[in-house]
C-alpha positions in Angstrom: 157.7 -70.8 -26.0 156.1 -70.0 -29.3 156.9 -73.6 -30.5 154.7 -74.7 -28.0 152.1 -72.6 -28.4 151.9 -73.4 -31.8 151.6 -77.0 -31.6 148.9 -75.9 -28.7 147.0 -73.9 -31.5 147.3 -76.1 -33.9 145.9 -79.1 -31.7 142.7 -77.1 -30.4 141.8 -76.0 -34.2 142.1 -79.7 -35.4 139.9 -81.0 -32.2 137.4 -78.1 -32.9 136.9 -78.9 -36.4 136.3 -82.9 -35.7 134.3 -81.8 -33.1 132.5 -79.6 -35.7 132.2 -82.6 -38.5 130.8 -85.1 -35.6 128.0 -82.6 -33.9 126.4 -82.6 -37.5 125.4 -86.1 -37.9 124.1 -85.6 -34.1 122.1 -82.5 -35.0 120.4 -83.6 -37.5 119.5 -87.1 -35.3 118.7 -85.5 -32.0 116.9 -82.2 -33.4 113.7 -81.7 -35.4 114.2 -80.4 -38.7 112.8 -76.8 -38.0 116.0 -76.8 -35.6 118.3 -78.7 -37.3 117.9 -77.5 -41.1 118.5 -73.6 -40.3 121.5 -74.5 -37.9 122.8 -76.4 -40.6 122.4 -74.2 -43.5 124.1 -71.0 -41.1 127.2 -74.0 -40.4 127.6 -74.6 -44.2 127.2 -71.0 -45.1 130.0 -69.7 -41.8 132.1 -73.0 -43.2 132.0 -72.3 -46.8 132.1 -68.3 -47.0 134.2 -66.1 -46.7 132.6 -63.9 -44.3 134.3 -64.3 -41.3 137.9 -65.4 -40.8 139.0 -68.2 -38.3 140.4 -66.7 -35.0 142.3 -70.0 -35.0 144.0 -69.3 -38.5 144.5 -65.9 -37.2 146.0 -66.5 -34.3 148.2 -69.7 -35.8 149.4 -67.0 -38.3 150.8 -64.7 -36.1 152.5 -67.7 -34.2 153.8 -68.6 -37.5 155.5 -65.0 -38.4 156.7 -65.1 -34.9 158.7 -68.2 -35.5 159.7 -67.6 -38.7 157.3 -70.0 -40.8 155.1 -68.9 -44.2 151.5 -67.9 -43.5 148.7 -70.4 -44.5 145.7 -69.3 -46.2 143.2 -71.4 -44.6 143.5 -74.6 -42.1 141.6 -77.2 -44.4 143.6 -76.6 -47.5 147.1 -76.4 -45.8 146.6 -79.2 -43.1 143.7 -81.8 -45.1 143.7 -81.0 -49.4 147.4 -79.0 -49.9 149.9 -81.7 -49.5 150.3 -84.0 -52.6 152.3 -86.7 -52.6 154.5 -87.1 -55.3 155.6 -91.1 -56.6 
């Protein structure tokens, strides 16, 4: 059950972050620039800091002690930047 769950968790935080990266482009189209420049700046800033931590990495942690697996630090580096390929 917590397999599945896991692979649920980690599904909706990778369609949540594309979702993220594509709304920007369309924010800054569709909105004025008194709208979209502060909306922006508060994404970057929430994105970039670490002020708040993700419910999503949260959640996918405790998952992961559940079944057993290491923690992750955050979803970007672990899933996008951390893996290296070696040739």
């Amino acid at each position: 059950m917590y397999k599945l769950l896991f692979y649920f968790v980690v599904a909706i935080h990778h369609l949540g972050l594309w979702g993220f990266i594509v709304s920007v482009p369309l924010i800054i189209i569709k909105e004025p620039p008194w709208v979209s420049l502060p909306l922006l700046a508060w994404i970057l800033y929430l994105g970039f800091s670490k002020v708040l931590d993700c419910p999503f990495t949260r959640l996918e942690n405790w998952i992961r002690r559940k079944l057993g697996l290491p923690e992750i630090k955050t979803f970007l580096k672990h899933y996008y930047f951390g893996r290296k390929q070696n040739d």
